[in-house]
Structures are given as C-alpha cells and as structure tokens.
N, C-alpha and C positions, 0 to 999 in steps of 0.2 A: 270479373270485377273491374269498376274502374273509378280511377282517384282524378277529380275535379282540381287542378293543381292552380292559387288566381295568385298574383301577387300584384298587387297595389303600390301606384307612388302616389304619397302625400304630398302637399305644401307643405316645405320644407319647415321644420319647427312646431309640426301639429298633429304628428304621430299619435301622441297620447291625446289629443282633442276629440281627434277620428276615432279613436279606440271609445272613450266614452260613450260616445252618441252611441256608438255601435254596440256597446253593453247596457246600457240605458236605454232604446228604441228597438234593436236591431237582433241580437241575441235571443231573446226567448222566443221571438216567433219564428227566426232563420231554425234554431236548434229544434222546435218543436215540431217539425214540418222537415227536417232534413236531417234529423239525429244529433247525435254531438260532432263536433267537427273530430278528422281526425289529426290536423296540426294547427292552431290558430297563433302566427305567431308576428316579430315584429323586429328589426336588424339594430341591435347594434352598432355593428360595424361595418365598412364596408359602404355597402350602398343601403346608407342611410334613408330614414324616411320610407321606408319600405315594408310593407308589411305583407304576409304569404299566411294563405289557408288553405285546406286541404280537406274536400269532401270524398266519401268513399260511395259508391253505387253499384249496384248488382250488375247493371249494366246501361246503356244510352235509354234505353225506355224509360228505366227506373228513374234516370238522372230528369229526365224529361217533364216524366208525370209529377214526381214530389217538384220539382223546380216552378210547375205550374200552378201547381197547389199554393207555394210562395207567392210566387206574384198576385194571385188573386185575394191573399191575405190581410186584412185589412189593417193589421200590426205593421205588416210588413211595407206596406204603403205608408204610412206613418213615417218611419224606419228610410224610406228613400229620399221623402220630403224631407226628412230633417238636416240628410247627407247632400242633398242637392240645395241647399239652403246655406249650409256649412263653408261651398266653394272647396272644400280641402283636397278632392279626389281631384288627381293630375293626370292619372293614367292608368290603363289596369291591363293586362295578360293572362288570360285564360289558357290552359294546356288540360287539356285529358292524356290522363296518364294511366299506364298499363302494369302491374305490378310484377315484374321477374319471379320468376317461379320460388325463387329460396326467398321471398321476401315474409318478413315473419307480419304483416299487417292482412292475411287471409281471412275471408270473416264466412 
C-alpha cells in the first residue's frame, strides 16, 4: 500500500474559496474515480493557508491507472479549469508515502 501525501499553499485568505470550488467541481468526480480520500484537511495553525490530502493505493500501478482515469474525466476537467481560473493555488508537494507496519490505516 501506498498513501499519495499533497499538501497545497493557497493565496493567502482563500483557503475556504479553494475548498469550495473543490467540493462544488472537484469532489464527486476526484472521490468517484479515486475512493474517499483518506485525510482531506486544511491548517489552522501554523502554516496557514495550507491544506493536505491524503489518497491511499494498492500500489504505483494502481495509483497510476485510477489517476489516469481522473485526468481523462470529463468532471474532472471542469474541476481544473475552474481551479486554474480561480489563480488561488501557490504551490503544491506531492510525497508517496509508505505506511509503518503498526500503522492502523491497513486496508
């Protein structure tokens, strides 16, 4: 298994704008084509304006083939135009992440 780890910086003060579109465009077809996420969340504190999600996959293939699936999605194309329209996204960080043997997220 392995956990898709991205964490996002917004334009600063549009956290909850970004999150909109994203539940309004962006959500049913990421979710439907890639499961539920396993953390979709968004800072408080700290280093604000940041927001972190977290997809889980059987492995690189898997992550792969559903990810292509997305892109070719035609929701999901919708879903980028509207985020690339938006200007909000600053910056993004991708990690694949490998989960420690005691970690209770086994699936």
């Amino acid at each position: 298994m392995i956990v898709d780890h991205r964490t996002y910086r917004i334009k600063p003060g549009h956290t909850q704008t970004h999150l909109k579109i994203y539940e309004d465009y962006g959500y049913a077809a990421q979710s439907r084509i890639l499961g539920q996420p396993h953390a979709y969340m968004y800072a408080e504190t700290g280093d604000v304006n940041t927001i972190v999600h977290q997809w889980v996959y059987e492995d690189a293939a898997d992550r792969a083939r559903r990810r292509a699936a997305m892109f070719a999605d035609p929701e999901w194309k919708v879903y980028l135009q509207k985020l690339n329209e938006s200007g909000l996204l600053v910056g993004q960080m991708t990690s694949i992440m490998i989960p420690a043997n005691f970690c209770p997220i086994k699936r």
